[in-house]
C-alpha positions, 0 to 999 in steps of 0.5 A, spaced: 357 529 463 360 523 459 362 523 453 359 519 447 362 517 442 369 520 443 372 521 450 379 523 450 378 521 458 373 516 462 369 520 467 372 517 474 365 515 477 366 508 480 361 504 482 365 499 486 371 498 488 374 494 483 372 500 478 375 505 484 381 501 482 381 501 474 379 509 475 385 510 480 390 506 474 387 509 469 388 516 472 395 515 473 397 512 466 393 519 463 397 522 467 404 520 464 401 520 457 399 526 456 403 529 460 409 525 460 414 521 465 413 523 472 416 521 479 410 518 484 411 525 488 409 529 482 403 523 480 400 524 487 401 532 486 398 532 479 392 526 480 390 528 487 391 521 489 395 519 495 402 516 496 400 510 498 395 508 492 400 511 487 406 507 489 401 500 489 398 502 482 405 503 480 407 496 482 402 493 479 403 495 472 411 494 473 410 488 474 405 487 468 411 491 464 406 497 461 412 500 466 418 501 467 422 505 471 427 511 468 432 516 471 433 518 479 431 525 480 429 530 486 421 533 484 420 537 491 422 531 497 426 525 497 429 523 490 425 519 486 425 515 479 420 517 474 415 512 470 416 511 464 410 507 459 415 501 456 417 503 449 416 496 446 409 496 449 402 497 446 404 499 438 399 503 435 399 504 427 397 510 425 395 512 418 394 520 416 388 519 409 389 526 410 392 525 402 393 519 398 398 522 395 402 523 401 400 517 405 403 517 412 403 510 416 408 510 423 408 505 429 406 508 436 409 505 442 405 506 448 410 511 450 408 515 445 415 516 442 414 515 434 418 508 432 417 507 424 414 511 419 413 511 412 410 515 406 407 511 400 402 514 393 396 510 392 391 511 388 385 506 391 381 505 396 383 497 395 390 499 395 391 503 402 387 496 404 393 493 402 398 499 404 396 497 411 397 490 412 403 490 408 405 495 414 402 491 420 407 486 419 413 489 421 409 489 428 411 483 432 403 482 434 402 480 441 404 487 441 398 491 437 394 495 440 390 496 433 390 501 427 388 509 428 386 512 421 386 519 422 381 523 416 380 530 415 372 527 414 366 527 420 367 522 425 360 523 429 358 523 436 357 515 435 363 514 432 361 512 425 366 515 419 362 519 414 366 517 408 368 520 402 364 516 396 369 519 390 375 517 395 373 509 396 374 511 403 369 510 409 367 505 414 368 499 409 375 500 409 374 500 417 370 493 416 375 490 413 382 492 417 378 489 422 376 483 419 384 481 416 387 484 422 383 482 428 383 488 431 380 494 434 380 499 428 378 507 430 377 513 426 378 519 428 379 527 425 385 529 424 385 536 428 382 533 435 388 527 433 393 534 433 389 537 438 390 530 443 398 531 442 398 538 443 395 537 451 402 533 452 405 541 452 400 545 455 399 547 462 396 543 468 389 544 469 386 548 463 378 548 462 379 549 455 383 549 448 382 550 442 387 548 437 386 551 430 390 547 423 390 549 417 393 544 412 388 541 405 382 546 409 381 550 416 380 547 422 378 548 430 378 542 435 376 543 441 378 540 448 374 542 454 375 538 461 381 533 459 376 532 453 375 533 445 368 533 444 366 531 437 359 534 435 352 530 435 348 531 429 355 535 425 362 537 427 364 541 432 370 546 430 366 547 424 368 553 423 372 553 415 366 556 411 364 562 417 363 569 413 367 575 418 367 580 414 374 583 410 376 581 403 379 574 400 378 569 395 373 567 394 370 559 396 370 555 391 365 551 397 361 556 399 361 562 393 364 566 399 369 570 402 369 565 408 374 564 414 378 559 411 379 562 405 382 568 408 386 564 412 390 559 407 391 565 404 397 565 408 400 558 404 402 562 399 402 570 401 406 571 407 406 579 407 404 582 413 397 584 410 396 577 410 398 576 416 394 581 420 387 580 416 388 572 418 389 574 425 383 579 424 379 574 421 381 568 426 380 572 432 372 575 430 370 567 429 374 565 437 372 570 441 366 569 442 368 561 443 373 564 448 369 567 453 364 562 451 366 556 454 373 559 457 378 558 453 384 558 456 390 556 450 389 557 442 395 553 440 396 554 432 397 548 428 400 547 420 401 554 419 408 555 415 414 557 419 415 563 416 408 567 418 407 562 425 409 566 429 406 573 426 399 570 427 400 568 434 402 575 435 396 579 432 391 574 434 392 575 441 393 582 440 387 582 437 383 578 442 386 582 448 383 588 443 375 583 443 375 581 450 375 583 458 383 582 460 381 576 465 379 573 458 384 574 454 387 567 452 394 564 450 396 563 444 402 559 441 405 555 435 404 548 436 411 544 438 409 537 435 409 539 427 408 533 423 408 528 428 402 531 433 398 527 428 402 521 429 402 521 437 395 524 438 392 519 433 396 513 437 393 516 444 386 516 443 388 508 441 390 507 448 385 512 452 380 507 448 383 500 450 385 503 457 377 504 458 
């Protein structure tokens, strides 16, 4: 089923020839996204697709520059060189309103690796306006893609960023970045923007992820299939304010001991009983999900260094005491930190404009 809205990936149901042959270079640039450079050998063996296909689709986006050719390497038959996306090619900005006191603004080749970044304190919707732009000049603009907003607001099923009224933050912003710059303009959540950088780290083939951030509040994005999904008429991973039984704090939301409150818990107590009623907690809310929709990997964003690892150890403990063994998922500390925000917001820009 095609995802609307949102797709992290294309379907590849081509109708022609000529889509068979977008779906096939599509595919080959997905691969060396998110799962980084690679010989043509090894993107044969990783998108199904023969030899041949590989090496004329390669040619093509060489020749167009979208490629470039890195080291020699042996990858399980005769040596190859890897493929790499052109650093200088197809610069996305990307801009975290996760915090106006903290706004993060950074330029993303498509390669993925971060060029510029800056931090700036704004305190106006008018001024993150300007913010942006006065940012966009560093960028030669043959080279921009468009802007990646990530928020910690819904982005619907359609697209459509809810807003916040009391931030002067929602899709006029959107409007008018699109009106000055020319340029496609997309919002995404900020968890799916990390839990899109995450996959660049995660095993071939999985069925499903979930990658749980904490930072100004509890979130879960979910990716099944290669693809984030959204929510329809709410947000999917919506799962800060679920009530799973023990003691915390009380929400200042909710009026309830909630999920999300029991696990922020851990951004200034990071005693071991802590530590073991967050793992707790998390683990009531997920497994259902786990055997659900076969959860695979839970990959743990946002969580201080100093209690990560703790979490991660007594989730799986406590998943592996909830579930048959066959089900019992991996759980890991994300790799990315602050920047997997940064890369993932840059690659949906790029699975956007590729399709």
């Amino acid at each position: 089923m095609e995802l609307q809205g949102h797709p992290l990936l294309r379907g590849d149901m081509p109708a022609d020839p000529h889509d068979a042959r977008r779906s096939n270079r599509d595919r080959l640039l997905r691969s060396i996204i998110t799962r980084g450079p690679a010989t043509r050998a090894e993107l044969s063996r990783r998108t199904g697709l023969s030899r041949p296909t590989i090496s004329v689709i390669a040619n093509e986006l060489l020749t167009t520059g979208l490629l470039m050719e890195g080291e020699r390497v042996h990858s399980g038959g005769a040596p190859g060189t890897r493929l790499h996306l052109a650093k200088d090619t197809g610069v996305t900005i990307v801009v975290d309103l996760r915090d106006l006191s903290r706004l993060r603004m950074a330029t993303v080749p498509a390669s993925g690796e971060i060029a510029t970044t800056t931090t700036v304190s704004v305190a106006s919707g008018t001024q993150v306006l300007s913010e942006i732009l006065a940012f966009s000049q560093r960028v030669e603009p043959a080279a921009l893609l468009g802007v990646s907003l990530a928020v910690d607001e819904w982005v619907s099923a359609e697209g459509q960023w809810q807003g916040s009224p009391d931030r002067e933050l929602g899709p006029e912003l959107v409007e008018q970045l699109r009106k000055k710059l020319r340029l496609p303009v997309f919002t995404l959540t900020a968890s799916k923007a990390i839990a899109v950088a995450d996959l660049r780290d995660s095993p071939a083939g999985l069925t499903a992820q979930a990658s749980l951030v904490l930072g100004n509040r509890l979130d879960m994005a979910i990716t099944v299939g290669g693809r984030t999904w959204p929510g329809v008429r709410r947000p999917s991973g919506d799962i800060a304010h679920l009530v799973v039984g023990g003691d915390g704090p009380t929400c200042p939301i909710c009026g309830r001991s909630c999920l999300q409150e029991q696990v922020r818990m851990l951004l200034t107590d990071s005693s071991a009983d802590a530590c073991d009623q967050a793992a707790t907690a998390l683990a009531a809310a997920v497994s259902p999900l786990v055997a659900g929709i076969e959860l695979e990997e839970i990959v743990l964003a946002g969580f201080p260094d100093d209690v990560a690892d703790t979490v991660a150890t007594g989730l799986h403990g406590q998943l592996a005491d909830r579930l048959m063994p066959h089900l019992v998922p991996t759980v890991r500390i994300s790799l990315r930190g602050e920047n997997g925000l940064l890369e993932g917001a840059a690659a949906m820009m790029l699975y956007r404009r590729l399709g």
